[in-house]
C-alpha positions as CSV (number, residue, x, y, z in Angstrom):
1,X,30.5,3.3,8.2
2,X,29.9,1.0,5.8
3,X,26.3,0.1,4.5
4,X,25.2,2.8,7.1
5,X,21.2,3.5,6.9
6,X,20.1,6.7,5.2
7,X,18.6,8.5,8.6
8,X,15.7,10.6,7.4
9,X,14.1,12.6,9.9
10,X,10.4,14.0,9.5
11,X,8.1,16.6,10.7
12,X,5.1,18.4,9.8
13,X,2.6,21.0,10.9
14,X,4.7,24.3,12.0
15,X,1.9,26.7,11.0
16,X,4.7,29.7,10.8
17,X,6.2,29.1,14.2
18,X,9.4,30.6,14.0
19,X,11.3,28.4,17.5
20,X,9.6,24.8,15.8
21,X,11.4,25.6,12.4
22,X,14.8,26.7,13.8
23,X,14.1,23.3,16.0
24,X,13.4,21.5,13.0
25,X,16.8,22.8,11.3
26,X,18.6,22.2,14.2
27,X,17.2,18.1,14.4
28,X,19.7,17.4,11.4
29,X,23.2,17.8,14.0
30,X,21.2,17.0,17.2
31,X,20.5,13.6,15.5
32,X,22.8,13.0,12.9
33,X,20.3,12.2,9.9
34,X,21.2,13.1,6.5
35,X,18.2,14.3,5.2
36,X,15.4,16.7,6.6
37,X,11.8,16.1,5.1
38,X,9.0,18.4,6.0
39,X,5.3,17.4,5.0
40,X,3.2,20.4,4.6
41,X,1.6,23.5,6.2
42,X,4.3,25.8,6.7
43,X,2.3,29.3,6.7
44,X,1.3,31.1,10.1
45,X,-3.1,31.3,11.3
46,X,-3.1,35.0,11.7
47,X,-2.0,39.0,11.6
48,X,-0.9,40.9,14.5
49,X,-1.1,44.4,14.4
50,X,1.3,46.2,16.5
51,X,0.5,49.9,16.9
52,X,2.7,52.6,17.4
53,X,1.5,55.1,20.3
54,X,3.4,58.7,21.8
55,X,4.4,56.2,24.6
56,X,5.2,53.2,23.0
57,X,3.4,50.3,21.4
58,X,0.0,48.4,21.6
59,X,-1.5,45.8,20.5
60,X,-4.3,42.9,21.1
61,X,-3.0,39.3,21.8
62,X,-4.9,36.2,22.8
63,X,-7.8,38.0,24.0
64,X,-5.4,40.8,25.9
65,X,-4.7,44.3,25.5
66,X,-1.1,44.9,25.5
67,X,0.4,47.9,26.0
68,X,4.8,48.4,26.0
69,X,7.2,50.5,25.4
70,X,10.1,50.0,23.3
71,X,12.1,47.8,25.4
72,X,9.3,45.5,25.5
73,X,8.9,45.2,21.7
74,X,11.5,42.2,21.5
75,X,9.4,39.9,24.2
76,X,5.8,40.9,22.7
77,X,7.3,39.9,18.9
78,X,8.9,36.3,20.2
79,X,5.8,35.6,21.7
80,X,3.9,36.1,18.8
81,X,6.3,34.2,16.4
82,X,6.1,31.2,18.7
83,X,2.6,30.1,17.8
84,X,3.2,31.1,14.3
85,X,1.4,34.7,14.4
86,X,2.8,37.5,12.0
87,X,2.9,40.9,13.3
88,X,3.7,44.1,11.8
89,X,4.3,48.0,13.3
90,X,2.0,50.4,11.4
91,X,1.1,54.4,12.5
92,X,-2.4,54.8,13.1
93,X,-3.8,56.0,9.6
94,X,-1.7,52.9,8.5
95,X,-3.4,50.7,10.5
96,X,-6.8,52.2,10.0
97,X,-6.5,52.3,5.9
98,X,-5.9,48.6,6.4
99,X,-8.3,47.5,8.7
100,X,-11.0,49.2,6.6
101,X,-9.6,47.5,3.4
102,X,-9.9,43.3,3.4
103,X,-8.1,43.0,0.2
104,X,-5.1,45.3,1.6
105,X,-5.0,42.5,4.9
106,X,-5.2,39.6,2.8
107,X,-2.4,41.1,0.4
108,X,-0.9,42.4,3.5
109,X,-0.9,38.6,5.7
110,X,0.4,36.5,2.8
111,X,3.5,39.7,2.1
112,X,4.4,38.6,5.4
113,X,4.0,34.9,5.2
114,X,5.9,34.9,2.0
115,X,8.8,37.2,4.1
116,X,9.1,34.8,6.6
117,X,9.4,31.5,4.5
118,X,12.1,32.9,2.5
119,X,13.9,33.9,5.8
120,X,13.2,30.3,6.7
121,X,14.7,29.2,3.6
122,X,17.6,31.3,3.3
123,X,18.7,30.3,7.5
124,X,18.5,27.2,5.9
125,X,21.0,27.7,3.1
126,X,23.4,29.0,5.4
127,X,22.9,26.3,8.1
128,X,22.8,23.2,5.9
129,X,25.5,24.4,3.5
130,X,28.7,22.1,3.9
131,X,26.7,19.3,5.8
132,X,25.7,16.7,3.2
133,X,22.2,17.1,4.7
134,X,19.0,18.6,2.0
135,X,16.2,19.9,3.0
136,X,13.0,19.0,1.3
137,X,10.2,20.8,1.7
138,X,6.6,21.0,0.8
139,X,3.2,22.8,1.5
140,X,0.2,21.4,2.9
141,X,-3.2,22.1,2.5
142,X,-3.3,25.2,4.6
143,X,-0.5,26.7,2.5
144,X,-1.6,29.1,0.0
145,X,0.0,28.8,-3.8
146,X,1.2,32.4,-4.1
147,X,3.4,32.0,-0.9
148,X,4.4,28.9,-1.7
149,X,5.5,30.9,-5.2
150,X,8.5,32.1,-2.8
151,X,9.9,27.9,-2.3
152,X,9.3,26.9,-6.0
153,X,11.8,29.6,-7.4
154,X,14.4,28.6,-4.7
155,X,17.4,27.7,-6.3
156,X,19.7,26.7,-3.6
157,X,21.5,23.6,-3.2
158,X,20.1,22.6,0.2
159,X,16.5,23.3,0.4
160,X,14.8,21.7,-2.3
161,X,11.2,21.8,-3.0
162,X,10.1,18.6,-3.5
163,X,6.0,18.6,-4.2
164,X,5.7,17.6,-7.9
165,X,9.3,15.7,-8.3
166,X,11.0,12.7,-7.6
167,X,13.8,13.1,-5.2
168,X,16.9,10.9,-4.8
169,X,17.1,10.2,-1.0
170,X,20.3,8.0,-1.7
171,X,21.7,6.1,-3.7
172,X,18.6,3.2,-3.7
173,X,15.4,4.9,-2.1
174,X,13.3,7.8,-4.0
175,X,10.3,9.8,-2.5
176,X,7.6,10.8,-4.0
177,X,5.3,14.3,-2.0
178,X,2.0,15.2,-2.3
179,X,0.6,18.3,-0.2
180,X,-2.8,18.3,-0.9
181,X,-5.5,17.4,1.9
182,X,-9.5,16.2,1.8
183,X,-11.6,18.9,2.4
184,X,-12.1,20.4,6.0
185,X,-14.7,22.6,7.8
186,X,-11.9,25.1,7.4
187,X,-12.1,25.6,3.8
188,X,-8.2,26.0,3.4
189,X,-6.5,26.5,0.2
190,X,-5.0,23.3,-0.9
191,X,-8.1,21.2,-0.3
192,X,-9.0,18.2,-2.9
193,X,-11.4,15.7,-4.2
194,X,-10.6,11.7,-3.3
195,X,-10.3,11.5,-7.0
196,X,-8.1,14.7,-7.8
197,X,-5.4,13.2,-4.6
198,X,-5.5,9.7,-6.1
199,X,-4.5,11.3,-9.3
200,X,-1.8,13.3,-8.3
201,X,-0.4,10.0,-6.0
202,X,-0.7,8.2,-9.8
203,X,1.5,10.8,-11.6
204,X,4.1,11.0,-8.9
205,X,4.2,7.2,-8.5
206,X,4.4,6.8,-12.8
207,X,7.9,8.3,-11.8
208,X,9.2,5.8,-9.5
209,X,11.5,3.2,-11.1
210,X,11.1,1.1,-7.8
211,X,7.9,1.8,-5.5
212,X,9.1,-0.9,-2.6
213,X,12.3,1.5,-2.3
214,X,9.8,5.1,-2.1
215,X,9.1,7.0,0.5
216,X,5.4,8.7,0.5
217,X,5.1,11.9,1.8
218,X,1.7,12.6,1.7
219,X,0.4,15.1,3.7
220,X,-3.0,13.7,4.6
221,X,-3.0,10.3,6.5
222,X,-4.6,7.2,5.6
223,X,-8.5,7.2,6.2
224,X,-9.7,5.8,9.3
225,X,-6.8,4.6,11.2
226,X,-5.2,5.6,14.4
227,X,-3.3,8.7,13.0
228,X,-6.4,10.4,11.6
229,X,-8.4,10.1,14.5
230,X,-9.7,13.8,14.9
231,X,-12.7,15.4,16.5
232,X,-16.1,15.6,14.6
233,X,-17.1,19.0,14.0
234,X,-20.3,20.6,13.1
235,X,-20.7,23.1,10.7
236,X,-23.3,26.2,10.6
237,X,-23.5,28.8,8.0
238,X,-22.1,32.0,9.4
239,X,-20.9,30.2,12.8
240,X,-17.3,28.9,13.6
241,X,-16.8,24.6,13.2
242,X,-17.4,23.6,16.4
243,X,-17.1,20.1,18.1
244,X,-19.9,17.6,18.2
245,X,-21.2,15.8,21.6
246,X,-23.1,12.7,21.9
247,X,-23.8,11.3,25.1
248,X,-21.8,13.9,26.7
249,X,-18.7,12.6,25.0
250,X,-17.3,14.4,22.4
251,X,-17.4,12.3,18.9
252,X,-14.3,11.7,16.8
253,X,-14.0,10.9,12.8
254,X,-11.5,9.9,10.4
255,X,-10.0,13.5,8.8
256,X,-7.6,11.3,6.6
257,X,-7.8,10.3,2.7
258,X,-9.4,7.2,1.7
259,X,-7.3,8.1,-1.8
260,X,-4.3,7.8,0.3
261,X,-4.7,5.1,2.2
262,X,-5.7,2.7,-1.5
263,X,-2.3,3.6,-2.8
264,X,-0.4,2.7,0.3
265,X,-2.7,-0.4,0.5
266,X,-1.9,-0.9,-3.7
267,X,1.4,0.3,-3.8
268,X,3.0,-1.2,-0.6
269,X,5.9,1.9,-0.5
270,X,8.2,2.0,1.7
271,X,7.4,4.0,4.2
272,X,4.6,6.7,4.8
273,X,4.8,10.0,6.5
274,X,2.1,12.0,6.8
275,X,0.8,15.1,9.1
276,X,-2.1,17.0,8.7
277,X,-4.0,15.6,11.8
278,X,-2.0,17.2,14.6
279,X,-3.5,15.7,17.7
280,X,-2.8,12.0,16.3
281,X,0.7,11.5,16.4
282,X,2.1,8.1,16.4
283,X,2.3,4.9,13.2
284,X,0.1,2.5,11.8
285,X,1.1,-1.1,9.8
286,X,-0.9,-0.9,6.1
287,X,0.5,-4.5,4.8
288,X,4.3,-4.0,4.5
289,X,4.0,-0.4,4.8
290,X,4.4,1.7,8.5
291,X,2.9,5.6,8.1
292,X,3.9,7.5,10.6
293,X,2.2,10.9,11.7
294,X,4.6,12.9,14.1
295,X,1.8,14.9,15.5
296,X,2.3,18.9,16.5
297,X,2.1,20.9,19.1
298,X,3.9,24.0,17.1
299,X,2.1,26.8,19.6
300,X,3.5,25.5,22.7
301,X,7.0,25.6,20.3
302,X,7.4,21.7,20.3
303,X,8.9,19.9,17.4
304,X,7.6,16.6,17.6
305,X,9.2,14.3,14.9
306,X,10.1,11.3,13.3
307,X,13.5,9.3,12.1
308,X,13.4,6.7,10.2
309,X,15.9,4.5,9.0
310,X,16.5,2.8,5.7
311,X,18.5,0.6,4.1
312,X,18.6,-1.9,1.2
313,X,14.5,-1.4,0.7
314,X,13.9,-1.4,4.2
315,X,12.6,0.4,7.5
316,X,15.4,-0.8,9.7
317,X,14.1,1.5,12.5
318,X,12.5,4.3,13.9
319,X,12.1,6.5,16.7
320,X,9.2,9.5,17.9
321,X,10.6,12.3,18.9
322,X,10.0,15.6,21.2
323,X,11.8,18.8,21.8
């Protein structure tokens, strides 16, 4: 068709969830876009260990014992790939050399995480190849640099890793992707000063021949603003973060980037999408500028997303999305 929009379509958030990815893959026929953009956290929370018994299997999930034979190996691993968990079979002085040895789970958890991105990134290949359709992906804060090691020497033609680049949506609009996040009670890898986020926005936007026709993907939402909205958390040495009450009501904060939400306010790009904050889904109007935050809910295996629409510089529509 002629002068047909370029149909982006954006999500965020899948923490290692194996039925939100292959959803996410699949949102590029179901909707006929003709570009995929993810914006950041793509590793899983956790390790499963699955035990191998005379009888069987066992294993602890979600506060349960679980106990199966082989039959029942196929249900116990979907259920765990759903909410993003890795798992892995090991004989008992296996799993006990292991569990004594922090250094041989940490090695262990991000082997895994770095298994299953590359699976994720070669389905990719083989489902995108022929379409027209890239795949641009990036890590968030939760994402640790030696897994993310396993995207940056991808050299497919589909998915493209696209944190530290400038990549040609079309012919007219650019996008510029930063995956970094303010820091959280969580203490995750990729966190960042306001001043080390505004930098790294600076040297991606030096890049940009035409910042009214460039897409932000920034991980962390603008500060303060309906899609940042997030609960208030307390922090104790030695104690999990846990939520803060006043009045009997719980109290919410801002978990956004003030960094980020100056250069939308300076920069006036085209459009914003960000994640990060998964319980505040929905968009927000910065001047000219919409952001959008799809929201998640990758453990119930929902891929909640966003298309947007553009065409000669502008956002000729959007839509929110759930499946």
């Amino acid at each position: 068709m002629a002068d047909a929009p370029t149909r982006v379509f954006f999500a965020a958030d899948i923490h290692g969830s194996q039925v939100t990815f292959l959803k996410f893959l699949a949102a590029a026929a179901f909707y006929g876009v003709d570009a995929l953009v993810f914006g950041g956290d793509l590793m899983g929370k956790a390790l499963v260990p699955i035990l191998r018994t005379d009888g069987g299997f066992q294993a602890s999930f979600q506060g349960r014992d679980e106990e199966f034979d082989a039959d029942g190996l196929g249900a116990f691993t979907e259920a765990l790939e759903q909410p993003g968990f890795y798992w892995k079979i090991f004989d008992r002085e296996e799993y006990e050399a292991v569990e004594h040895d922090p250094m041989s789970r940490h090695g262990l958890f991000h082997e895994l995480a770095s298994e299953r991105l590359a699976g994720w990134i070669e389905r990719a290949e083989e489902a995108l190849h022929g379409t027209g359709v890239r795949l641009y992906l990036t890590g968030g804060n939760d994402d640790e640099p030696s897994v993310l090691e396993t995207l940056d020497r991808h050299d497919g033609d589909r998915v493209v890793a696209s944190e530290g680049r400038l990549v040609e949506l079309d012919g007219e609009h650019t996008m510029i992707t930063v995956g970094l996040s303010t820091y959280t009670p969580w203490d995750t890898p990729r966190e960042a000063s306001e001043e080390e986020i505004a930098r790294a926005i600076e040297e991606a936007v030096a890049t940009v021949p035409d910042v009214g026709r460039c897409v932000f993907n920034l991980h962390c939402p603008p500060k303060d603003t309906p899609i940042d909205t997030c609960l208030k958390l307390e922090v104790r040495p030695g104690e999990l973060p846990r939520p803060i009450r006043e009045g009997g009501r719980f109290v919410t904060t801002g978990g956004g980037s003030t960094a980020v939400r100056e250069a939308i306010e300076g920069y006036q790009p085209l459009v914003g999408l960000h994640g990060h904050i998964h319980e505040s889904g929905g968009r927000f109007r910065i001047g000219r500028t919409q952001t959008f935050n799809p929201g998640s809910e990758y453990v119930q295996g929902v891929l909640q997303g966003v298309i947007v629409s553009l065409r000669r510089g502008r956002l000729v529509s959007y839509q929110h999305t759930q499946g």
